[in-house]
C-alpha positions in Angstrom: -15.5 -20.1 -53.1 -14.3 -16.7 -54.2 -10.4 -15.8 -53.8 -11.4 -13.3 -51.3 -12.7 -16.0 -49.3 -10.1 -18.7 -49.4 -7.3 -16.6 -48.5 -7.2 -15.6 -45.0 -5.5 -12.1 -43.7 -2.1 -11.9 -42.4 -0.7 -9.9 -40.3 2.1 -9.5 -38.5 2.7 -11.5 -35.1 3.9 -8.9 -32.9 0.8 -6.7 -33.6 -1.9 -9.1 -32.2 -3.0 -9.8 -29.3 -2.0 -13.0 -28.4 1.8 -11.8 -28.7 1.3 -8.7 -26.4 0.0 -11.5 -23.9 3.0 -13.6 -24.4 5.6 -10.7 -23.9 4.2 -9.6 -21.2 3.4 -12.8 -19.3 7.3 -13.7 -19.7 7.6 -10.2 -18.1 5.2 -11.8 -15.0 7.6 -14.6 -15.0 10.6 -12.5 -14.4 9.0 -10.5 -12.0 7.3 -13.4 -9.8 10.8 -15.4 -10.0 12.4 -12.1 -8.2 9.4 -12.2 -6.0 10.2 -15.2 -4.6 13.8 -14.8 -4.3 13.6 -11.1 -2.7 10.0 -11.3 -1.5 7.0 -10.3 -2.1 6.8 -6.1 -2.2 3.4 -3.7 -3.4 5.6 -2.8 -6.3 7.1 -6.0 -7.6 3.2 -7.6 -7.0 1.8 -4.3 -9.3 4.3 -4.9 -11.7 3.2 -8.8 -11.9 -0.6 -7.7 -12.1 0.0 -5.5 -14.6 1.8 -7.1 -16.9 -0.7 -9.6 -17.0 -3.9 -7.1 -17.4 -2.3 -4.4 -19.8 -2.2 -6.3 -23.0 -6.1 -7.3 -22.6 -7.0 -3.3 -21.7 -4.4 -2.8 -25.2 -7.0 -4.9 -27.1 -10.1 -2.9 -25.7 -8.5 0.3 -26.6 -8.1 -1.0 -30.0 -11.0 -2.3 -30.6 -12.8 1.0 -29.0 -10.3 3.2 -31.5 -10.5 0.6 -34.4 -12.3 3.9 -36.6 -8.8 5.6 -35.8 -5.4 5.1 -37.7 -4.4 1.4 -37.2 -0.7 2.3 -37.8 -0.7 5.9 -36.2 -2.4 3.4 -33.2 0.5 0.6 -34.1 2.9 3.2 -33.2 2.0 4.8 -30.4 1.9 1.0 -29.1 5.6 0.5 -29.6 6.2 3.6 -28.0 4.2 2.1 -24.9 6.1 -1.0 -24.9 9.6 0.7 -25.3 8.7 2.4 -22.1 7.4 -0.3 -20.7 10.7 -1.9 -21.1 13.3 0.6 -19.5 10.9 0.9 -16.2 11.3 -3.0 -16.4 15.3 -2.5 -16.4 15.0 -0.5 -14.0 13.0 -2.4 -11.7 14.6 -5.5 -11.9 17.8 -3.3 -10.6 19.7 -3.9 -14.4 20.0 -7.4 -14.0 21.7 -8.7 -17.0 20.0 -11.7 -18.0 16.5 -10.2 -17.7 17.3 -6.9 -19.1 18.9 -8.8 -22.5 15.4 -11.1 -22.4 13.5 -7.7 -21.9 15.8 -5.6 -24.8 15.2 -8.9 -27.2 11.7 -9.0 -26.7 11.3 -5.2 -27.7 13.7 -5.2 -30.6 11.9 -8.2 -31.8 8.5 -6.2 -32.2 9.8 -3.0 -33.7 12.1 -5.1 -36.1 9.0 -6.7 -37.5 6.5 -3.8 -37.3 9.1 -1.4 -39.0 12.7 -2.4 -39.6 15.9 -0.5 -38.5 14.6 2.7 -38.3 11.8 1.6 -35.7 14.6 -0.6 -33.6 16.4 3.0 -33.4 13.5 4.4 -32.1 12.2 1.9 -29.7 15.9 1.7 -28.4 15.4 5.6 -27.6 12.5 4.8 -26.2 13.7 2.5 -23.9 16.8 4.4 -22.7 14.5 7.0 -21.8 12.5 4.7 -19.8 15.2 3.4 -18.4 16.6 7.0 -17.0 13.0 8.7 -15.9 12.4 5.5 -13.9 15.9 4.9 -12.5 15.5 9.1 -11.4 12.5 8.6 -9.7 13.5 5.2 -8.0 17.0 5.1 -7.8 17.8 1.4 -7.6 21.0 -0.3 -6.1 22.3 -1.8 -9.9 22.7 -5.9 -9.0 24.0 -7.0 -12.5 24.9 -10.4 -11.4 21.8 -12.3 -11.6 20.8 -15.3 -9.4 20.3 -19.2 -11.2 16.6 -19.4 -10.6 16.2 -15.7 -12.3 18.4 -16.6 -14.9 17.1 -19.6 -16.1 12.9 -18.1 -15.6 14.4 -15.2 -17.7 16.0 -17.1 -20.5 13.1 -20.4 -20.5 10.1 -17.4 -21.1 12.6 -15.4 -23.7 13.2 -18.2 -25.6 9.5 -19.9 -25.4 8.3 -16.6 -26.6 11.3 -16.5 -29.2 10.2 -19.8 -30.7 6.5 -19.1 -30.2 6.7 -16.0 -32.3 9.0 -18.2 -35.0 6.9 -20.3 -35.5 3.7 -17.9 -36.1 6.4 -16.3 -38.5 6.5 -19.7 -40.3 2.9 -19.9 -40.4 2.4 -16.8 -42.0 4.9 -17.2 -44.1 3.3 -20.5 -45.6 0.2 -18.5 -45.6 1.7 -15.6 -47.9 2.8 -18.8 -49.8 -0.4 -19.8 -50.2 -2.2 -16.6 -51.1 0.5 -16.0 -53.2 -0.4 -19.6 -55.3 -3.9 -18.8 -54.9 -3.7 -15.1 -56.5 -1.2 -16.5 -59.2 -3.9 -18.8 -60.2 -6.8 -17.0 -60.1 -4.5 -14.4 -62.2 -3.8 -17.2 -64.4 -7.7 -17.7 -65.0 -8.4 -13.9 -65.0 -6.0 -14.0 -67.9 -7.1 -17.1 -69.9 -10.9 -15.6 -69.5 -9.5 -12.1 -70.5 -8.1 -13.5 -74.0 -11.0 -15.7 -74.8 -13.4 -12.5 -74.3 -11.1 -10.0 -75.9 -11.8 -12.4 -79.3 -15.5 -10.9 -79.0 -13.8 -7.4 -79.1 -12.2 -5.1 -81.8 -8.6 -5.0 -79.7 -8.9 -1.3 -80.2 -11.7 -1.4 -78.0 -10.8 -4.0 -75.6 -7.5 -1.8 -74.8 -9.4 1.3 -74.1 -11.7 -0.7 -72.0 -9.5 -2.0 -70.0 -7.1 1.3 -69.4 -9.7 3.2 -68.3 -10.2 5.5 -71.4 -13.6 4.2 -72.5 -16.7 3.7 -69.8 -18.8 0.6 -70.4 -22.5 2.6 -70.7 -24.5 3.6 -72.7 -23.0 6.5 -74.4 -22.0 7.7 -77.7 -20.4 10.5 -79.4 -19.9 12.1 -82.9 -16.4 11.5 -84.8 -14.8 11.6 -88.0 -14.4 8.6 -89.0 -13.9 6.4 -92.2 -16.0 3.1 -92.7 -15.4 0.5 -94.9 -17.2 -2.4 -95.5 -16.9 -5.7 -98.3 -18.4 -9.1 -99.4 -16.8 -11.9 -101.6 -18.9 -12.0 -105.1 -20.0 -15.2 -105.6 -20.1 -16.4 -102.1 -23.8 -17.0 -101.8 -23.6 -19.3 -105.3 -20.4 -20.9 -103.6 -22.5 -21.8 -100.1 -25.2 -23.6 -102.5 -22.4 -26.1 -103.5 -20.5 -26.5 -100.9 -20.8 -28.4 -97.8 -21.5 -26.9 -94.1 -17.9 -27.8 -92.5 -15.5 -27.3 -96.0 -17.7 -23.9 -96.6 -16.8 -23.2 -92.5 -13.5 -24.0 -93.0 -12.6 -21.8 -96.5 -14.9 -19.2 -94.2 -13.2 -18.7 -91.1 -9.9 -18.3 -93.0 -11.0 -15.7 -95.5 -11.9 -13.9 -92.2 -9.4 -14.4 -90.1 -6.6 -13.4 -93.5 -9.1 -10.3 -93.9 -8.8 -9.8 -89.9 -5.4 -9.4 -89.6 -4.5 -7.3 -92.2 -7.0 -5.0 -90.5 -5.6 -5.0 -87.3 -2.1 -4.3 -89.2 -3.5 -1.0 -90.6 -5.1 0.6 -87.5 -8.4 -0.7 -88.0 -11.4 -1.2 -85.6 -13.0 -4.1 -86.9 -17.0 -3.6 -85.9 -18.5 -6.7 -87.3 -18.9 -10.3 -89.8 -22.3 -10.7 -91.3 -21.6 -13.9 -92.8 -18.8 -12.9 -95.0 -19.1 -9.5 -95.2 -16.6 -7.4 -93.0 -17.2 -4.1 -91.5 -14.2 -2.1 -90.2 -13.6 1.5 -89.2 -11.0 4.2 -88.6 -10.7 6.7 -86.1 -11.8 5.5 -83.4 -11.4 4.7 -80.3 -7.7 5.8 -81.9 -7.4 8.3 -84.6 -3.9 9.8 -86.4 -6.5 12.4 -88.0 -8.5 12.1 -90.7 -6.7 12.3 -93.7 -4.0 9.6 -92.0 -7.2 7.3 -91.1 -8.9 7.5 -94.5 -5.0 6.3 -95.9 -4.9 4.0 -94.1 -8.4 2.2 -94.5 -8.1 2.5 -97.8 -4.4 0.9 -98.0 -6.1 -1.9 -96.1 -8.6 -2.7 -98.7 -5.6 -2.6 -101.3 -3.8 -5.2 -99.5 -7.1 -7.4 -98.6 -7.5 -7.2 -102.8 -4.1 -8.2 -103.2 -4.4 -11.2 -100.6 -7.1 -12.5 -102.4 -4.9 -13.5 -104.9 -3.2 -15.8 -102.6 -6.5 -17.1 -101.3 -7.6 -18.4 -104.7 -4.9 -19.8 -104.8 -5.0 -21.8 -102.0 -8.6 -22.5 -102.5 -7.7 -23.9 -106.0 -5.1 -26.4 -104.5 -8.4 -27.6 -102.4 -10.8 -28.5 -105.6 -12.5 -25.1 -105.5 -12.3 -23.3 -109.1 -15.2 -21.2 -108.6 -13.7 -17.2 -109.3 -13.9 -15.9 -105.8 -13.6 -12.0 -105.4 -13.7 -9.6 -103.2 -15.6 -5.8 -103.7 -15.4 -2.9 -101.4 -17.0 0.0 -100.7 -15.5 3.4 -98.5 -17.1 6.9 -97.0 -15.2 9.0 -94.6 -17.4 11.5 -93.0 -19.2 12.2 -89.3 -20.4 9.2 -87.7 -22.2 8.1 -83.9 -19.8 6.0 -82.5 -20.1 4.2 -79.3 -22.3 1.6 -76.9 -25.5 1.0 -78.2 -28.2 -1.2 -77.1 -29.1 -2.1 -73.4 -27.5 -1.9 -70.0 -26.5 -5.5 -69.7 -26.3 -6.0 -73.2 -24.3 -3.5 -75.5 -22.4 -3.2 -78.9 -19.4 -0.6 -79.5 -20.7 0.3 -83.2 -21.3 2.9 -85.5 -23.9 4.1 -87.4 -25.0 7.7 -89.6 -25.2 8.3 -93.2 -21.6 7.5 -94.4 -22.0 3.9 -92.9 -25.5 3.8 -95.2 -22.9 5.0 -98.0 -20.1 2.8 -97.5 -22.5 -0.1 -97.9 -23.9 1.3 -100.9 -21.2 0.9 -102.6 -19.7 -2.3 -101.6 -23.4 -3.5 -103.3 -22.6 -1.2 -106.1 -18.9 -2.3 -106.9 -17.7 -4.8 -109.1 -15.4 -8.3 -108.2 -12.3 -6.3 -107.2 -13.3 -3.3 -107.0 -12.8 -0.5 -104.7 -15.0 2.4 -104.8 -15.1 5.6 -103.1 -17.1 9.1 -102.5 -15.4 12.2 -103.4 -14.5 13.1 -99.1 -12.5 10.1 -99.0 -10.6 10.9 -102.6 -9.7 14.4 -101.4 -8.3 12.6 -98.3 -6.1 9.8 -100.2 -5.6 11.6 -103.8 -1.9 12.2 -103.2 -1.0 8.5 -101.8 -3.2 6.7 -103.8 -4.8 6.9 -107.6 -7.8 6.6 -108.4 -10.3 6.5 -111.5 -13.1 9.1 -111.8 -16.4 7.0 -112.3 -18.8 9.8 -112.4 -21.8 10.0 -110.2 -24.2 7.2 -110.0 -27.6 7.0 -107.9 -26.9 5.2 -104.8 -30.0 4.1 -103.0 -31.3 5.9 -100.2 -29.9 9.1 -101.1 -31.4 12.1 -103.1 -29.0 13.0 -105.1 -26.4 11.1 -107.3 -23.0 10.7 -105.8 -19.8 11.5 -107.2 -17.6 8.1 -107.1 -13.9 6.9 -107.3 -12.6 3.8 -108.7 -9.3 2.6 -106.4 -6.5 1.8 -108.5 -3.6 1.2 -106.1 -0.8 3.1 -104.3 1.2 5.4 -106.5 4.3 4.5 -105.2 3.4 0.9 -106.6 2.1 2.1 -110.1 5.5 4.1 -111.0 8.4 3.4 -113.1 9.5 -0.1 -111.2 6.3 -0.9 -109.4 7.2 -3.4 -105.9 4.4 -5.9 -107.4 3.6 -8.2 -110.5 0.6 -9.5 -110.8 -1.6 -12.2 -113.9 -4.2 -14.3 -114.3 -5.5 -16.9 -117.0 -7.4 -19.9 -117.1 -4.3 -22.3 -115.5 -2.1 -19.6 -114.8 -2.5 -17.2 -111.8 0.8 -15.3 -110.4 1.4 -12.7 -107.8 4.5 -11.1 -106.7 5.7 -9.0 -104.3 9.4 -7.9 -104.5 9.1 -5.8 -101.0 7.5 -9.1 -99.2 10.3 -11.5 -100.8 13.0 -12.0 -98.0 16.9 -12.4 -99.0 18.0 -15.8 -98.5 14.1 -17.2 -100.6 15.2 -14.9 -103.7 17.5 -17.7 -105.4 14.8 -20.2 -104.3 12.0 -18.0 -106.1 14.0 -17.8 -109.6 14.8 -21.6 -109.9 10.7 -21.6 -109.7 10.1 -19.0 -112.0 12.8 -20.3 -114.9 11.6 -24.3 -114.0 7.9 -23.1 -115.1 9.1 -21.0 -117.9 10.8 -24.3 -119.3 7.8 -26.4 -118.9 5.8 -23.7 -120.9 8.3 -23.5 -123.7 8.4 -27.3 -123.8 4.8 -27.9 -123.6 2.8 -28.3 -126.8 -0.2 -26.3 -126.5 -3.1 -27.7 -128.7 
C-alpha cells in the first residue's frame, strides 16, 4: 500500500455536504418550532422546505461546476449562506436566541474556511441580508423569544456545534496520522536516498537531485582533468593473501583514497579492483587551471597517505612494500550518461582518459606523472621534473611527460612535512596536520625513540 493510498483527504467540515445539511436542518428546526407556536403561514412553510432542499441542490451545482474554481465556488457559497442568514433574522422577527444560533452557525463556517478576514466579510454579508429583507418585509421586531423556540434554537445550535467539533477532532487525528505516515515514509525516502547516493559520485548525486542534471541519455564535451592510479604490487599481494583480510586492507585503501578525493573537489567515476578513477570539472568546475590544481594536489596527498597505510598495514603482519603510481591528462573529454535507458553510467571517456591511464601503467611506485597541458596548468603551485617524451601506447607520437615532485610551498626553506623510510624505520610528519595540545605528546615520542636508538647496539 502506497502512502498515497493509506492516507485519506481532509478537508474542512464546513465545506461538505453533510454540514450544509446540518446547518440548515437546525434552521428547519427553528422555523417549524415558530410554526407551531404562530402557525403555519406559505412563507414560514417555504422557508422550512427550503432549508431542507438547498444544501442538496448546493451539492449538484458543485458537482456540475466541479471543472470550475473550487475556492472561487467555496466563496461564492459563504456569500450565499451569509445572506441566507440575515433574511433568516429577519424572518424570525430578530428573535434573540435564534438570531445568536443563526450568527454562530455562520461565523463558525467562515472562521474555518478563511479566518478573521472572511468572519468580516460574512458579517457584512449578513447585515446586508438582514436590511434588504427587513425593507422588503418590514417585520414587527419580537426580541423576547418564547421557551419552546428557545430551547429548539439552542438544542439544534449546540447539536450542530458539537457535531462539527467532533468532525474537527477527527480530522485533526487524521492530519495526525498523515502527518506520522509522511514522516515515515520521509524517514524511508531518506534512508533509501543515502544507501543509493553510495552508488554515486556525490557531485553527481547533488546535481541529480537539484534539478541541474537530467537522468537520459545525454552527454556533452568539457574540459576536464582525469586521473587515475593502482597500488604496485597488489596483484602479487592478492596471491598471498586471503579473500576477507585482502577485502578488508581493500575497502580501506579505498575508502582513505575516497575521501581525500571528495576533499579536493573530485568526481570519483569508478574502482576497478584497486584502481581509482576520479575527475575534475565536472558536474562542478572552478576552471581549468583551478581543477587540474586541484586533481593534482589530490594525488600528492593520496601519496603522502600511503605512508600512513603501510604503516598500519605493517602493525597487521603485512611487510610487503605497497605503493601507489598515478597518472594525469587534462584536456577535452565526453562527459555524461552513457549506456541504456534503464541502465546508465555518468562517465567519461576521449583521448585524455586513454592518456591518463597510460601513464598510471607507465609510472613508477610513487610516482606521479603528467603530460605537458596539465604542467602548464599546475607549474606555478606545484614542481615538477621534466622526464622527456616517452612512447605511450596508442598514440602516434611520443609524449612529453612530467614527473610530480610536490607543492612548492612544501619544498621551500622550512617545508610543513618530514618524511624517511628504512628497513625498520618508516616516519612521516606533518607539522600543519599536528594540533596544539598533541605537540608535547609527539616530542616525548620522538626523544623516547631517539634514546632507544642511541642505546641500542646495532650488530
Amino acid at each position: 500500500m502506497t502512502l498515497q493510498t493509506r492516507i485519506q483527504p481532509v478537508r474542512p467540515p464546513l465545506e461538505g455536504y453533510y454540514s450544509r445539511v446540518m446547518a440548515y436542518f437546525c434552521v428547519a428546526i427553528i422555523f417549524t418550532a415558530i410554526a407551531y407556536e404562530q402557525g403555519l403561514t406559505t412563507l414560514t412553510g417555504g422557508v422550512i422546505i427550503y432549508s431542507l432542499l438547498y444544501p442538496h441542490a448546493i451539492r449538484l451545482l458543485t458537482e456540475f461546476r466541479r471543472q470550475s474554481g473550487a475556492r472561487n465556488l467555496r466563496l461564492a457559497l459563504l456569500a450565499l449562506d451569509a445572506l441566507h442568514t440575515g433574511v433568516f433574522i429577519t424572518l424570525c422577527q430578530f428573535s434573540l436566541i435564534p438570531s445568536l444560533v443563526f450568527l454562530l452557525l455562520i461565523s463558525f463556517a467562515s472562521i474555518i474556511i478563511g479566518g478573521p478576514l472572511y468572519l468580516f466579510a460574512a458579517s457584512l454579508l449578513t447585515l446586508a441580508g438582514c436590511m434588504l429583507s427587513a425593507a422588503i418585509l418590514t417585520p414587527e421586531p419580537q426580541l423576547v423569544s418564547s421557551q419552546l423556540l428557545a430551547f429548539c434554537s439552542l438544542a439544534s445550535g449546540g447539536t450542530f456545534t458539537v457535531t462539527i467539533a467532533a468532525f474537527v477532532y477527527r480530522q485533526g487525528r487524521r492530519l495526525e496520522q498523515a502527518q506520522q505516515l509522511i514522516s515515515a515514509e520521509q524517514a524511508k525516502t531518506a534512508e533509501l536516498a543515502s544507501n543509493l547516493a553510495k552508488y554515486l559520485s556525490p557531485q553527481v548525486w547533488e546535481s541529480i537531485f537539484s534539478g541541474n542534471q537530467r537522468v537520459t541519455l545525454e552527454t556533452h564535451r568539457k574540459k576536464l582533468t582525469v586521473f587515475f592510479s593502482d597500488i604496485r604490487g597488489f596483484t602479487e599481494l592478492a596471491e598471498e593473501m586471503e579473500a576477507e583480510a585482502l577485502t578488508d586492507l581493500l575497502n580501506n585503501y579505498l575508502n582513505e583514497m575516497a575521501r581525500i578525493a571528495l576533499q579536493y573537489g573530485g568526481t570519483i567515476d569508478k574502482f576497478i579492483g584497486d584502481s581509482v578513477m576520479v575527475f575534475f570539472g565536472d558536474p562542478v568546475s572552478r576552471g581549468a587551471k583551478q581543477d587540474a590544481e586541484a586533481a593534482v594536489s589530490m594525488a600528492i596527498a593520496m601519496r603522502k597517505h600511503m605512508k600512513v597505510l603501510r604503516q598500519q598495514w605493517r602493525s597487521q603482519g603485512i611487510t610487503r612494500p605497497l605503493e601507489i603510481r598515478m597518472g594525469l591528462s587534462t584536456g577535452y573529454c565526453t562527459v555524461g550518461n552513457f549506456g541504456a535507458d534503464m541502465r546508465m553510467d555518468y562517465t567519461i571517456i576521449g583521448r585524455e582518459v586513454n592518456l591518463a591511464s597510460r601513464l598510471e601503467n607507465a609510472a613508477e611506485a610513487g610516482e606521479i606523472l603528467i603530460p605537458h597541458e596539465t604542467w602548464s596548468l599546475i607549474k606555478d603551485l606545484i614542481m615538477c621534473r621534466d622526464k622527456g617524451r616517452i612512447e605511450v601506447k596508442g598514440f602516434s607520437r611520443p609524449v612529453q611527460i612530467y614527473q610530480v615532485v610536490g607543492l612548492r610551498r612544501d619544498l621551500g626553506a622550512a617545508p610543513t612535512f618530514v618524511e624517511h623510510e628504512l628497513p625498520g624505520f618508516s616516519m612521516y610528519l606533518d607539522t600543519n596536520g599536528i594540533r596544539n595540545y598533541d605537540k608535547d605528546d609527539i616530542v616525548k615520542a620522538l626523544e623516547l625513540a631517539a634514546r632507544k636508538l642511541r642505546d641500542k647496539v646495532i650488530i
